[in-house]
matplotlib code that plots the C-alpha trace (Angstrom):
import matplotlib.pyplot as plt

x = [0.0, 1.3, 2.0, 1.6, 3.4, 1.6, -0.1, 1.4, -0.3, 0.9, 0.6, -0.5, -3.4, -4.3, -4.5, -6.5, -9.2, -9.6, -10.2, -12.8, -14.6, -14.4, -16.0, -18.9, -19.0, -18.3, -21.1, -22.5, -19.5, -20.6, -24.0, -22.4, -20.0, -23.1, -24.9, -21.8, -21.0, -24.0, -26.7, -28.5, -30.3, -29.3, -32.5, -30.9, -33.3, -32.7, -29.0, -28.6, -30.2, -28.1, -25.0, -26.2, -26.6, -23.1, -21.5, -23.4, -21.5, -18.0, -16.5, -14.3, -14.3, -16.2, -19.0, -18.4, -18.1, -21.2, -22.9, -21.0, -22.1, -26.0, -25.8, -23.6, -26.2, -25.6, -22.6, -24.6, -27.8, -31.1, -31.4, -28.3, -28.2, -31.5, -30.2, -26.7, -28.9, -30.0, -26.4, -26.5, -23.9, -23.4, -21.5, -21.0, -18.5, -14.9, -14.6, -12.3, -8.8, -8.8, -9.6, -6.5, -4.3, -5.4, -4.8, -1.9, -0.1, -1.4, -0.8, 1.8, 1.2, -0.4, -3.0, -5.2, -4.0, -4.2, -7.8, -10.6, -12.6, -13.0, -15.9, -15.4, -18.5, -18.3, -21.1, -20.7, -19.4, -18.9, -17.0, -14.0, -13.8, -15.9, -15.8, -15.6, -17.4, -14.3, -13.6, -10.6, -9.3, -9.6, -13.7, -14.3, -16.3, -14.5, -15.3, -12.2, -12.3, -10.5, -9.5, -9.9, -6.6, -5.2, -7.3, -5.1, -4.9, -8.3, -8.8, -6.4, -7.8, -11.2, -10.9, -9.7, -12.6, -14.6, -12.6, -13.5, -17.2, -17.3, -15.7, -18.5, -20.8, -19.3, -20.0, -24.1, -24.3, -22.3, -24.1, -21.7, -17.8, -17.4, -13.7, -13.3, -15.5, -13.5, -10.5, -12.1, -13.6, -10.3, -8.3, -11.1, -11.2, -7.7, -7.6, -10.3, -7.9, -5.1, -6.9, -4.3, -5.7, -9.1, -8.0, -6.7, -10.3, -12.2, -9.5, -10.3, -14.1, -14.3, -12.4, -14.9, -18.3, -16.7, -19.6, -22.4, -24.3, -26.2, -23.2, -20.8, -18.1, -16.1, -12.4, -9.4, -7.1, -3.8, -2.2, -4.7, -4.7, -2.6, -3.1, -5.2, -7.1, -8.9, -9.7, -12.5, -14.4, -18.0, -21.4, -24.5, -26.8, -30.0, -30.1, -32.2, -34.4, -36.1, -37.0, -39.0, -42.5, -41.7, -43.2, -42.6, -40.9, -38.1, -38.2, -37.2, -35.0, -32.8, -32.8, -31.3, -29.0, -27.9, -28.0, -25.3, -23.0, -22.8, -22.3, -20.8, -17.4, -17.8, -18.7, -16.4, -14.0, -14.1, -14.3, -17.4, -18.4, -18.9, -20.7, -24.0, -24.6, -27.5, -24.9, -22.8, -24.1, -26.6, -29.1, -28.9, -31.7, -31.6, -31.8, -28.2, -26.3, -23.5, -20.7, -19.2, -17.4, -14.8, -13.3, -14.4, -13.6, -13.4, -11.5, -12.1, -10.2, -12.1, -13.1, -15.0, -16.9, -17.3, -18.5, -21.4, -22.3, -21.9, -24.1, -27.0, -27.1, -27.0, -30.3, -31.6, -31.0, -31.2, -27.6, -26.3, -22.9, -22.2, -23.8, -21.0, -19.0, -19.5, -19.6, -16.1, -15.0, -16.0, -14.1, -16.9, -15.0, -16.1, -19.7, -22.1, -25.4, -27.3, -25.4, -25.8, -29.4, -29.4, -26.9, -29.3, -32.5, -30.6, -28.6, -32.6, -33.6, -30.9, -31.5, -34.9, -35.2, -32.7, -34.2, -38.1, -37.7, -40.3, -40.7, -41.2, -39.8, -37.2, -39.2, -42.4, -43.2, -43.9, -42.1, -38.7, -39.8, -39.6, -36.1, -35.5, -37.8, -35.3, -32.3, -33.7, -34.2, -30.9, -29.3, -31.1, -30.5, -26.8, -26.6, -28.6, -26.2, -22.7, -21.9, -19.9, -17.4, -18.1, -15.8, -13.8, -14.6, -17.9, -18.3, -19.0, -19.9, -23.3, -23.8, -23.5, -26.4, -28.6, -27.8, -28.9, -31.7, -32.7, -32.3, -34.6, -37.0, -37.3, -38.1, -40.8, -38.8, -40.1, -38.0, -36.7, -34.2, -33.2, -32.4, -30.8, -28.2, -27.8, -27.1, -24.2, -23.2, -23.8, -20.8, -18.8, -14.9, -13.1, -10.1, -11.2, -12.2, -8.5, -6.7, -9.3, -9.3, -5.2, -5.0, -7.2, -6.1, -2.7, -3.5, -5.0, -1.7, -4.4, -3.1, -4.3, -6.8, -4.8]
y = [0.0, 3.5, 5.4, 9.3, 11.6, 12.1, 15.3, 17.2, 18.2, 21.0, 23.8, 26.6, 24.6, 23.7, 27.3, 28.1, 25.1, 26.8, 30.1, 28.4, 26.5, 29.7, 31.4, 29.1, 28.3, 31.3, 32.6, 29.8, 29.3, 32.8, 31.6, 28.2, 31.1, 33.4, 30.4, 29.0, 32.4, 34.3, 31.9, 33.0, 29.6, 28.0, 26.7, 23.4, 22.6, 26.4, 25.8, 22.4, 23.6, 26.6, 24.0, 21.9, 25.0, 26.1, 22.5, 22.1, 25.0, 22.9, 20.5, 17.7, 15.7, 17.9, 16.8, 13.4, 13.8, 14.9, 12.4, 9.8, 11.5, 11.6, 7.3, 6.7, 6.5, 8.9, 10.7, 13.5, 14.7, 14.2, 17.5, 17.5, 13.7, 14.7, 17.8, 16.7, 13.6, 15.9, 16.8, 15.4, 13.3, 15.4, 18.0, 20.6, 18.9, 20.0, 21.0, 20.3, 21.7, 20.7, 17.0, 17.4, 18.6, 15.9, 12.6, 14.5, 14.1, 10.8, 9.5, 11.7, 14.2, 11.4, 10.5, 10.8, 8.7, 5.7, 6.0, 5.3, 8.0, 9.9, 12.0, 15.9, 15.8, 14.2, 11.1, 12.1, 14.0, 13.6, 15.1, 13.6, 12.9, 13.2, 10.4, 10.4, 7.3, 6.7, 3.9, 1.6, 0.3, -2.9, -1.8, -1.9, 0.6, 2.6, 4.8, 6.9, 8.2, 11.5, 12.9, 16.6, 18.3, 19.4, 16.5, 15.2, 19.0, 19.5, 15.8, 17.2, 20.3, 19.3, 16.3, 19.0, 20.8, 17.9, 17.5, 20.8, 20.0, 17.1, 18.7, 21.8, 18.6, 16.9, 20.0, 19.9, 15.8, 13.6, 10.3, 9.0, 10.1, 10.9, 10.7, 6.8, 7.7, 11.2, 8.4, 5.8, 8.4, 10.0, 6.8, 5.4, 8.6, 8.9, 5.3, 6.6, 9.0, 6.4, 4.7, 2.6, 0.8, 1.0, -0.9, -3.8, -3.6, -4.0, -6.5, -8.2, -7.8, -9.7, -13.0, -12.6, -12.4, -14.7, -17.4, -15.0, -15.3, -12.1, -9.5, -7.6, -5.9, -3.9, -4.4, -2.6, -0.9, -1.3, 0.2, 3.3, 3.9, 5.5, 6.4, 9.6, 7.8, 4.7, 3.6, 0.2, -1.2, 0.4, -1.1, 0.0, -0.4, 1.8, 3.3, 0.9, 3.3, 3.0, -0.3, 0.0, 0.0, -3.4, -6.6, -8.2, -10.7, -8.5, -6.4, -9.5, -10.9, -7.6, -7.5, -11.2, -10.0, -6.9, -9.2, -11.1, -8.8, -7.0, -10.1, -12.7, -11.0, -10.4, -13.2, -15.5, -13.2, -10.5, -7.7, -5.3, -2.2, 0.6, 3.0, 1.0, 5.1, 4.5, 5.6, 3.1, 0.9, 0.1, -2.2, -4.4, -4.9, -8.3, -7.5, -8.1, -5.6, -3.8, -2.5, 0.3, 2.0, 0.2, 3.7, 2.7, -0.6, -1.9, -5.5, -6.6, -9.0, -12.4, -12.4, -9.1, -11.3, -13.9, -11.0, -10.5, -14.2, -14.2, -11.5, -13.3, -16.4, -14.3, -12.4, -15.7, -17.4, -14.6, -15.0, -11.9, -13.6, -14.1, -10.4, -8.8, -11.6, -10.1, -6.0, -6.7, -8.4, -5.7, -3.3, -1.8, -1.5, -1.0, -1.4, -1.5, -3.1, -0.3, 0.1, -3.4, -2.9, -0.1, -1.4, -4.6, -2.7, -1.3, -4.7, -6.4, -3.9, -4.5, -8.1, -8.8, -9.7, -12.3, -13.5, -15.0, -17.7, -16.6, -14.0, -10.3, -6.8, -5.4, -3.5, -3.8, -2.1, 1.6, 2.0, 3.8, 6.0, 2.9, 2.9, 6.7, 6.1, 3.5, 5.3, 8.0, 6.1, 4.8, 7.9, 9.4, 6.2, 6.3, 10.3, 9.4, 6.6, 8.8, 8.0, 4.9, 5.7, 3.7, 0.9, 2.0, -1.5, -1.0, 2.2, 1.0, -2.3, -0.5, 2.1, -0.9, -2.7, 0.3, 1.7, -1.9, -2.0, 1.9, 0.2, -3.0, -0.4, 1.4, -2.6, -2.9, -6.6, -9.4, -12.3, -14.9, -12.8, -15.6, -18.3, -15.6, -15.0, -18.8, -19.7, -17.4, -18.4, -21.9, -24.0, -20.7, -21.4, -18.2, -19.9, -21.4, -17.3, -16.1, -18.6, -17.3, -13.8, -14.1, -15.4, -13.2, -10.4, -11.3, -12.4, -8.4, -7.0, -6.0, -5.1, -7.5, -5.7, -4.2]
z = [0.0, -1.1, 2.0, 2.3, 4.6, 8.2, 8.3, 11.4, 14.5, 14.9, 17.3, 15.1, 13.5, 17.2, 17.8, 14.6, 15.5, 19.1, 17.2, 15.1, 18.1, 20.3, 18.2, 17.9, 21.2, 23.0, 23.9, 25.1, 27.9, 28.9, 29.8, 32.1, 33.6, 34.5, 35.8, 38.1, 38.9, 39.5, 39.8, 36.5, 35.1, 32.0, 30.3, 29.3, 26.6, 24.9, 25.4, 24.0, 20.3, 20.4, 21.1, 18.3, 16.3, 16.9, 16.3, 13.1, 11.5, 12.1, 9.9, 11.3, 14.4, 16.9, 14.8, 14.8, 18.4, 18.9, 16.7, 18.8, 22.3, 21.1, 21.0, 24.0, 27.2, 29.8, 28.1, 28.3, 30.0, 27.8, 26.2, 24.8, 23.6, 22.0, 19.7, 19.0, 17.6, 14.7, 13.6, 9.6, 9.0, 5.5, 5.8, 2.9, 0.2, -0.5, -4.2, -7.3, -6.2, -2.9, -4.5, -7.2, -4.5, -1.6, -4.0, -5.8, -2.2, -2.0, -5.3, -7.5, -9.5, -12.7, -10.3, -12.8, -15.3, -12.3, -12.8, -16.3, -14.8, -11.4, -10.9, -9.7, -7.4, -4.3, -3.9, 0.2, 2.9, 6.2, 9.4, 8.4, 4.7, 1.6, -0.9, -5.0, -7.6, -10.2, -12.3, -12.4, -15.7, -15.5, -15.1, -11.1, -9.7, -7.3, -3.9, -3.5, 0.5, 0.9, 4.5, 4.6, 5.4, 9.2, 10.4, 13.1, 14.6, 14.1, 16.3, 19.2, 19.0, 19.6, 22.1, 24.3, 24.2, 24.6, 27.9, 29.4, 28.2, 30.3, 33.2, 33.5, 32.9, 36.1, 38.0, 37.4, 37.4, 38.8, 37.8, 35.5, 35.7, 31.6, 31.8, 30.2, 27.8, 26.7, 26.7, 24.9, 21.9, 21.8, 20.8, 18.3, 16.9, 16.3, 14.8, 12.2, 10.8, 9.8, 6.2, 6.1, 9.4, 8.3, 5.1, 7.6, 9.5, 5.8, 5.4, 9.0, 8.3, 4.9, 6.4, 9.6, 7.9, 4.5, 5.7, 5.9, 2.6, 2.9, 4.5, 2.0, 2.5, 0.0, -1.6, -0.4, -3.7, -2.3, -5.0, -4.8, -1.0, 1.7, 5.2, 4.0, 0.9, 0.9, -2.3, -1.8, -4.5, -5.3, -3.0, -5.7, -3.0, -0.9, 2.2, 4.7, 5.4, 1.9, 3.3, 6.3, 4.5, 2.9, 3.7, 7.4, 5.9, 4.0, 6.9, 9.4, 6.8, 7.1, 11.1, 11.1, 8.5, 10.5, 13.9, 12.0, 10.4, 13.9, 16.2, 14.4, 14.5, 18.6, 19.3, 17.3, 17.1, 19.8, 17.5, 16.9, 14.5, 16.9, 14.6, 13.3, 11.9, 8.9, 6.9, 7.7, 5.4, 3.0, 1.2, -2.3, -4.1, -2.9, 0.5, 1.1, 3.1, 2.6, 5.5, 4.0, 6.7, 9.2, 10.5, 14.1, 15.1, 19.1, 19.6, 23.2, 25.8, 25.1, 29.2, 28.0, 25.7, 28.1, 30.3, 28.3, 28.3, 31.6, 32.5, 30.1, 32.0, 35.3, 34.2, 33.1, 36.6, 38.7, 40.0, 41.7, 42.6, 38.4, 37.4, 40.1, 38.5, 34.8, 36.0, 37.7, 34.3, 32.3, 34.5, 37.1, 40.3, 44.1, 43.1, 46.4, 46.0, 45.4, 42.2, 41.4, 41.6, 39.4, 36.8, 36.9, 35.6, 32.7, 31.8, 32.5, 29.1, 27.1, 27.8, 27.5, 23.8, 24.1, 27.6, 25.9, 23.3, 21.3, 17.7, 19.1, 18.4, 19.8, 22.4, 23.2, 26.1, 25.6, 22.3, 22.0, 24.5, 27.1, 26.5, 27.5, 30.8, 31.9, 31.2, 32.9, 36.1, 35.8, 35.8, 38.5, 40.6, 39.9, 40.7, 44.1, 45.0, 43.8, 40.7, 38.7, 36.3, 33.4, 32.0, 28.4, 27.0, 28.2, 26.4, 22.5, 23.2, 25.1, 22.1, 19.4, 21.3, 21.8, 18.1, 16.7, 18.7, 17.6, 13.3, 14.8, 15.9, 12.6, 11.1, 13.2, 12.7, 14.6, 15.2, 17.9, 18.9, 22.4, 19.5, 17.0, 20.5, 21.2, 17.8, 18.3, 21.9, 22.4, 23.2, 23.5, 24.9, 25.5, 24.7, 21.5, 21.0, 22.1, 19.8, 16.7, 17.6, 17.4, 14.0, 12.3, 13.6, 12.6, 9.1, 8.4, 10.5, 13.2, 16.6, 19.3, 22.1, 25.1]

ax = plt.figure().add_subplot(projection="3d")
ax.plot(x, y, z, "-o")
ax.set_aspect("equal")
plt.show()
């Protein structure tokens, strides 16, 4: 693979991003101050659209960070989860020369003649890229993934502001202590700037899900990629939203499919997709679905995976002793029984689908509102009893579950989700996973989970 000098992170665009997120943000830290200061109240519902109003103006990462915070549970108080939520994913395209300058770096200055054809207009945009249909010349279809520049300043830049966030968050609620999760965003969003390592992940992902019949996963161009352009081959599918009104049948055919695609590689393999973003993937026309982006990728210890087991069959039994057993495994430390309590009645809704061996959605109880009323008890429970400071494992592995279940909700799918899990689980030997997870990870030059 053709490697690219690293773009520095330098001081100076540091400086420049601070300018840019001051500005946006300033006087909104004015209001906290007055608050904190003078006792002037903050109406946090006001507050939170004029924060989303003043990220949404900003490309790069402190977008993706907010899209990230909105699906992690109890990263940030309601209000705020609710209107970062509404960030769009699409941000404004870069246009031709910054394209002709970006993959002459990459490539050489006869980048073009490496290519049949490569569209001016980008197809998409995002916080951190935008990407560009070309064709090779040997006929492929192509999606050529272009970094913006000053990315990795931009990153620095930003995760320190997301620090102080959190710490004027700390000082209103201290339900959940933020700072793994600041740690654990930081180094996956880091990882999603280095294309070279998301090539080894598409890599990693294709010899994972190679038996599932219905899951695809796009090419890596060696020859046309570097650690700022990833060049894959060309998914000509739908987004899955264009398929909710279909028949119950498509509909559940695409939940097992998704169910699949997301735990096939944990649980055999230790490894999940953190972002299950609707853009993240999409839709053939023969309901097959396509993973398109591998940017954000979490490998766990295997004991984390047999964590999760563990903390099944404790719901299932009503064993105490093996749900302390699976917290402590994950990384929950000192927990009293009050907080065992409490972590129980959010573990007993995440669980529940998996818990009756029988076809049903998702959720049933209340809609996707239910899901919010628990979380909300939760967190008042927790801010009662002091506070837990949550896991970084724990961290993705909870938004994966609650993102899938949020895609299961829009299919109104209706399956046997207990015999989906123990298809998946049954016989599991952790060290039958260690030995697996080893050798795939070394076969796509993957570093093995800390």
């Amino acid at each position: 693979m053709a490697r690219a000098p690293d773009e520095k992170n330098t001081l100076g665009r540091r400086v420049r991003r601070y300018a840019r997120v001051s500005s946006s943000m300033g006087g909104l830290a004015a209001r906290v101050g007055a608050e904190r200061l003078f006792g002037v109240p903050v109406d946090r519902t006001r507050f939170a659209a004029d924060l989303r109003a003043a990220l949404g103006g900003l490309k790069g990462p402190l977008m993706k960070v907010a899209q990230l915070l909105s699906t992690i549970p109890d990263a940030l108080p309601a209000e705020y989860a609710a209107e970062l939520a509404q960030l769009q994913a699409n941000a404004p395209a870069m246009g031709w020369p910054f394209v002709k300058r970006r993959t002459a770096s990459e490539l050489g200055s006869d980048w073009e003649a490496r290519f049949a054809s490569f569209d001016r207009a980008a197809v998409a945009a995002a916080s951190l890229g935008q990407v560009h249909r070309a064709m090779a010349h040997d006929g492929r279809a192509l999606a050529c993934k272009l970094q913006y520049p000053d990315m990795a300043s931009a990153v620095e830049a930003d995760l320190n502001q997301l620090r102080i966030v959190f710490a004027v968050y700390r000082r209103y609620d201290r339900a959940v202590d933020p700072s793994r999760i600041h740690d654990e965003i930081a180094a996956r969003l880091r990882e999603e700037l280095d294309y070279a390592l998301e090539a080894r992940h598409m890599r990693l992902y294709r010899a994972m899900l190679k038996g599932e019949r219905h899951v695809r996963v796009p090419e890596v161009v060696d020859e046309l990629s570097t650690r700022r352009l990833l060049t894959m081959t060309w998914m000509d599918g739908a987004p899955l939203m264009g398929f909710v009104g279909r028949t119950v049948e498509d509909r559940n055919r695409l939940a097992h499919t998704m169910f699949r695609a997301w735990y096939v590689p944990f649980y055999n393999y230790g490894v999940i997709h953190g972002d299950p973003h609707l853009g993240n993937y999409k839709v053939a026309a023969n309901l097959d679905v396509q993973l398109l982006d591998f940017g954000c990728i979490r490998k766990f210890r295997p004991p984390f995976v047999q964590g999760v087991i563990d903390l099944y069959h404790a719901l299932e039994r009503d064993d105490r002793a093996l749900a302390v057993h699976a917290y402590e495994t994950w990384g929950f430390a000192g927990l009293k029984n009050e907080v065992i309590d409490t972590l129980n009645l959010w573990a007993e809704f995440v669980y529940a689908p998996l818990l009756e061996d029988r076809p049903r959605r998702i959720q049933e109880e209340g809609g996707g509102m239910y899901g919010a009323r628990v979380a909300s008890r939760v967190h008042a429970r927790l801010r009662e009893l002091g506070g837990v400071t949550v896991p970084r494992e724990f961290v993705f592995m909870d938004r994966t579950a609650i993102g899938l279940g949020a895609v299961f909700l829009h299919l109104k799918a209706e399956i046997n989700w207990h015999r989906l899990f123990h298809e998946l689980v049954t016989g599991f030997d952790v060290k039958a996973l260690a030995k697996r997870q080893a050798a795939a990870l070394d076969a796509c030059g993957v570093a093995q989970p800390d």
